[in-house]
N, C-alpha and C positions, 0 to 999 in steps of 0.2 A: 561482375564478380562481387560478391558480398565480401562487407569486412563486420568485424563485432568487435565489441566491449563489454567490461563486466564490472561492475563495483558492486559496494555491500547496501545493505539497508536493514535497518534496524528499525520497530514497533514495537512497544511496549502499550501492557494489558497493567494499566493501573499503576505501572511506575516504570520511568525512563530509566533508561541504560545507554550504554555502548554495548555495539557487536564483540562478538569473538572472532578468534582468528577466521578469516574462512576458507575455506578447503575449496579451491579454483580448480577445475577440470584444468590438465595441461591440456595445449597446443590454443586457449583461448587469453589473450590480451589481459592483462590484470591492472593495467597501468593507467595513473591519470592521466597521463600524456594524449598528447591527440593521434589519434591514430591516422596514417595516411596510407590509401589504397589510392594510387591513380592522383588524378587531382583533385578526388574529394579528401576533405577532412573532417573527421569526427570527433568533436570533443565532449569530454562529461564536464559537464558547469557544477557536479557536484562529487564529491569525496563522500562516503559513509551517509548519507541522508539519515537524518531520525526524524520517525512520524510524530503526532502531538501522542499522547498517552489516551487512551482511551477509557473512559470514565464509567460509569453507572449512568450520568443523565445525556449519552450519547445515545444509550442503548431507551432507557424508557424515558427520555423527553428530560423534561424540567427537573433540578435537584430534589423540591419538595412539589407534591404532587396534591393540587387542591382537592379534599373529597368532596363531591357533592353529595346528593343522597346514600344514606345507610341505612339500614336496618337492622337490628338489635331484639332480641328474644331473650328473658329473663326467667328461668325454670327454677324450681324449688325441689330439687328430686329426694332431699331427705332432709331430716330437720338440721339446723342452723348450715344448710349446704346451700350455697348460689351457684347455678350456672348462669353463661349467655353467649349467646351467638350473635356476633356481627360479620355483614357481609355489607363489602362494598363494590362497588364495580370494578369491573375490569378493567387496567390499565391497558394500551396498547403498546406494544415494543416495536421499536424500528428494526426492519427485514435486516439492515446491512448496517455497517458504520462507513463512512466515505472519510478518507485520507486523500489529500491533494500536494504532489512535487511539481510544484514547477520549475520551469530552467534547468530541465534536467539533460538536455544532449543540446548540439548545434553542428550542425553538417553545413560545411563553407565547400562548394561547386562553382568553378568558373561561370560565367554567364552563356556560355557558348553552350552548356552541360543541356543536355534534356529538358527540362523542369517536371512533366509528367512520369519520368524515369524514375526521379528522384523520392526516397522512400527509406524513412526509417522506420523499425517494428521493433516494439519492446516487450519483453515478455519476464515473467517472475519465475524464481525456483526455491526452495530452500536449502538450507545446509548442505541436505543429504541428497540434492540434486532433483527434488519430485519437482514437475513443474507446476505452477499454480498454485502453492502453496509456502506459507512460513513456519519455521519451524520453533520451538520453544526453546530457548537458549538455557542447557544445561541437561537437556531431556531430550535428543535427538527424534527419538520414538513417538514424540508427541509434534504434533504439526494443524495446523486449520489453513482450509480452503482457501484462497483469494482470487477477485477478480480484478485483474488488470485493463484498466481500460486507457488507451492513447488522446491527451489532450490533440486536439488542432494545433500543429505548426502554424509556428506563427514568420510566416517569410516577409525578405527584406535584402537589399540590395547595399553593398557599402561605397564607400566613395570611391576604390577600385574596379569597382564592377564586379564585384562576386559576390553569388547570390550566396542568401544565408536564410535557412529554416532554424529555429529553436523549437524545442519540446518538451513537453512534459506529461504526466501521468496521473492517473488518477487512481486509489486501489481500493475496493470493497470488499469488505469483509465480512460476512453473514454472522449477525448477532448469536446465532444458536451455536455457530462455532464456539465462541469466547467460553469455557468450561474452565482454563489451566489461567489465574493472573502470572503475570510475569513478563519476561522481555521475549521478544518472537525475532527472528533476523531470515535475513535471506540475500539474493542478489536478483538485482536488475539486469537482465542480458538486451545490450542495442544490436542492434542487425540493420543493416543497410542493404536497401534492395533498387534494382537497377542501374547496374553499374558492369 
């Protein structure tokens, strides 16, 4: 039987904030508390995560960007008129921006438990419940894509005998997105599988 959890998370496009209220689908867990199905337990290691802000030299590399070769064209199209044209190269932009939580769940299972049973899945929604995306806090209607990807449990045994996995996340978010600056929020949903 699966059990879940849900907390918030907050990113910000160019300046930090805190989340806003968030609107929790009823009949799911909203609580920091560890949740207990059976003799697994699930706990969130974190309350409200905030990402780092994300910047300009996230997106195209370095803050200042050394030019190498230009070139320059100097036209005279009427009297006491200058033009000129320069063209430099192309910078390149990174595909994605990567944001990293770690320590974000820990599922404590008797030793007796399965071990290859044993499985948590994370996944992202915004606000307004789409999944794989965050939303623009203050502008419902506006939202950008993310990918959620599951760091490697990190398992571990405690002086009682119960085993213990911790996790955490990793989220990408495609540079071409980033159109709206401001603070984005969403929530984290854990899900436990094999149980």
């Amino acid at each position: 039987m699966p059990m879940s959890a849900l907390w918030s998370l907050a990113a910000a496009m160019s300046l930090a904030g805190s989340p806003v209220g968030s609107r929790i689908p009823a009949g799911i867990p909203s609580t920091h508390a560890p949740q207990v199905w059976g003799a697994a337990v699930l706990e969130t290691l974190q309350s409200n995560p905030r990402l780092e802000p994300i910047r300009a030299e996230d997106i195209a590399g370095a803050s200042s960007v050394p030019i190498g070769a230009s070139h320059a064209t100097a036209v005279a199209p009427s009297r006491a008129k200058l033009e000129a044209t320069y063209s430099t190269p192309a910078q390149s932009v990174a595909p994605f921006v990567r944001r990293e939580i770690d320590h974000v769940w820990r599922l404590s299972t008797p030793a007796t438990a399965q071990a290859m049973a044993m499985r948590v899945t994370t996944s992202v929604e915004s606000l307004r419940g789409e999944p794989g995306r965050l939303t623009l806090v203050g502008h419902d209607e506006i939202s950008i894509p993310v990918v959620l990807l599951e760091s490697a449990p990190m398992p571990r045994t405690d002086n009682s005998g119960t085993r213990v996995l911790e996790g955490g996340v990793v989220l990408q978010i495609p540079s071409g997105a980033l159109l709206h600056s401001g603070q984005y929020g969403g929530r984290l949903i854990l899900r436990t599988e094999g149980y």
